[in-house]
PAMI-903877 format. One record per residue (C-alpha): x, y, z; residue in three letters; residue number from 0. Coordinates in nm, 2 decimals. Layout:
BEGIN
{{X,Y,Z},'ala',NUM}
...
This chain:
BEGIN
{{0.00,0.00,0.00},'unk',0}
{{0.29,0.26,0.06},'unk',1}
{{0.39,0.22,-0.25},'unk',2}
{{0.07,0.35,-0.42},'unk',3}
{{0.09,0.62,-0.19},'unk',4}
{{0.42,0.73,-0.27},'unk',5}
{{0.43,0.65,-0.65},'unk',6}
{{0.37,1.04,-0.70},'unk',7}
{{0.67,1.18,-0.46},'unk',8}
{{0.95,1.37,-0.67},'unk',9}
{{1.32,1.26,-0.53},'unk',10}
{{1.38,1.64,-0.46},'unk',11}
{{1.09,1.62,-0.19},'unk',12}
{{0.81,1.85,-0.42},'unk',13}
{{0.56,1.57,-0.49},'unk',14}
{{0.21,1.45,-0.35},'unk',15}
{{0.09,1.37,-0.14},'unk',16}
{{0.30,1.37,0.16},'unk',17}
{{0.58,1.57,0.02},'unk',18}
{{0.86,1.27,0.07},'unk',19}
{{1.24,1.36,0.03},'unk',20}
{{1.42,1.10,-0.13},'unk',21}
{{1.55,0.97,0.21},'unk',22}
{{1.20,0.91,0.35},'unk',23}
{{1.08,0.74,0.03},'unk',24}
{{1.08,0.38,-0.01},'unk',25}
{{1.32,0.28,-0.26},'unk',26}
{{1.11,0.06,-0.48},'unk',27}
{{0.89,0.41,-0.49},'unk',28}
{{1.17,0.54,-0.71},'unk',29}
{{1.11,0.24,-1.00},'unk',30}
{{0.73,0.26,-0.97},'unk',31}
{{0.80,0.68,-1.02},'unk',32}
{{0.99,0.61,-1.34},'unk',33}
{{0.80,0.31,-1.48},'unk',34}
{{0.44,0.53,-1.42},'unk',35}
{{0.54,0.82,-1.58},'unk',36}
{{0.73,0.67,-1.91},'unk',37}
{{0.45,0.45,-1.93},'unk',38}
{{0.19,0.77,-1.92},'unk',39}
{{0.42,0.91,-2.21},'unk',40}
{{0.47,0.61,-2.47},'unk',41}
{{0.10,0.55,-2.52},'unk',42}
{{-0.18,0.71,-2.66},'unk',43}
{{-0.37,0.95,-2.46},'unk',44}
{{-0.72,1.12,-2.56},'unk',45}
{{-0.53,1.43,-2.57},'unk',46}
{{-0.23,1.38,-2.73},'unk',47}
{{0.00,1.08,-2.91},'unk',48}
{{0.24,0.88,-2.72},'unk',49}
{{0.60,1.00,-2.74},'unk',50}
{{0.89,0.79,-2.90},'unk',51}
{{1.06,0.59,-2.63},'unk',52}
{{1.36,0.84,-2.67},'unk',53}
{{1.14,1.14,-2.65},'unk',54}
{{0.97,1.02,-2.34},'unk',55}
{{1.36,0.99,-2.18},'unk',56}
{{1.41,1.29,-2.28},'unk',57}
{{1.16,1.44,-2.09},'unk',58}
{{1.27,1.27,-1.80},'unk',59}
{{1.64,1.34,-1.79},'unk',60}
{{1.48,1.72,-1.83},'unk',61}
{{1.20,1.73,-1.58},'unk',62}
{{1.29,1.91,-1.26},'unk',63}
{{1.08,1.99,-0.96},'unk',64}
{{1.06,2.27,-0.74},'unk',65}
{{1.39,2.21,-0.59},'unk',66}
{{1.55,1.99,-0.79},'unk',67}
{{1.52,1.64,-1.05},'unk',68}
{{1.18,1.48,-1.01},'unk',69}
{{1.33,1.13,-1.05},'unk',70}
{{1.66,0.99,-0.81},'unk',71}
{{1.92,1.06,-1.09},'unk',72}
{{2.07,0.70,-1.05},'unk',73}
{{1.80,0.50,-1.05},'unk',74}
{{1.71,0.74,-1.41},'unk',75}
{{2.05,0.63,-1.55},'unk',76}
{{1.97,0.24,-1.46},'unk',77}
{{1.65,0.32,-1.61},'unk',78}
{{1.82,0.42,-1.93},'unk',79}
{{2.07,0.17,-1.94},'unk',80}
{{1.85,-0.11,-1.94},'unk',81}
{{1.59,0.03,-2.22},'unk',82}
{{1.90,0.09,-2.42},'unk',83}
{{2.06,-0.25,-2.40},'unk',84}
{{2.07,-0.49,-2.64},'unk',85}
C-alpha cells in the first residue's frame, strides 16, 4: 500500500501527497516513479499521441521539480541503461 501512496513523490521532496524527500521514500517508490510516468508518455492518450521511447527519456532526464530532478538521478541512469541494452 505505501507504495501507491508514494508513487507520486519527486526525489527532490516537491511531490504529493505527503511531500517525501528521497530519504524518507521507499526505494522501490523510485522504479514505480519512473516506470508510471514513461508509461503515461509512450502511449496514446485522448489528448495527445504517445512520445517515442527516446522522447519520453528525454523528458525525464529534463524534468525538474521545485527544488530539484523529479526522479533519483541513478536510479534514471539504470532506467536508461536497461531500455538501451541490447
Amino acid at each position: 500500500m505505501r507504495l501507491v501512496l508514494e508513487h507520486h513523490e519527486n526525489a527532490d521532496g516537491s511531490g504529493y501527497p505527503q511531500g517525501l524527500p528521497l530519504s524518507r521514500q521507499h526505494p522501490w517508490t523510485r522504479i514505480i516513479r519512473l516506470l508510471d510516468t514513461y508509461d503515461s508518455l509512450t502511449v496514446i492518450r485522448p489528448y495527445r499521441a504517445a512520445y517515442k521511447p527516446s522522447e519520453a527519456v528525454k523528458i525525464m532526464e529534463e524534468a525538474r521539480g521545485l527544488r530539484g530532478p523529479i526522479y533519483d538521478p541513478p536510479t534514471l541512469k539504470k532506467f536508461i541503461s536497461f531500455l538501451t541494452a541490447d
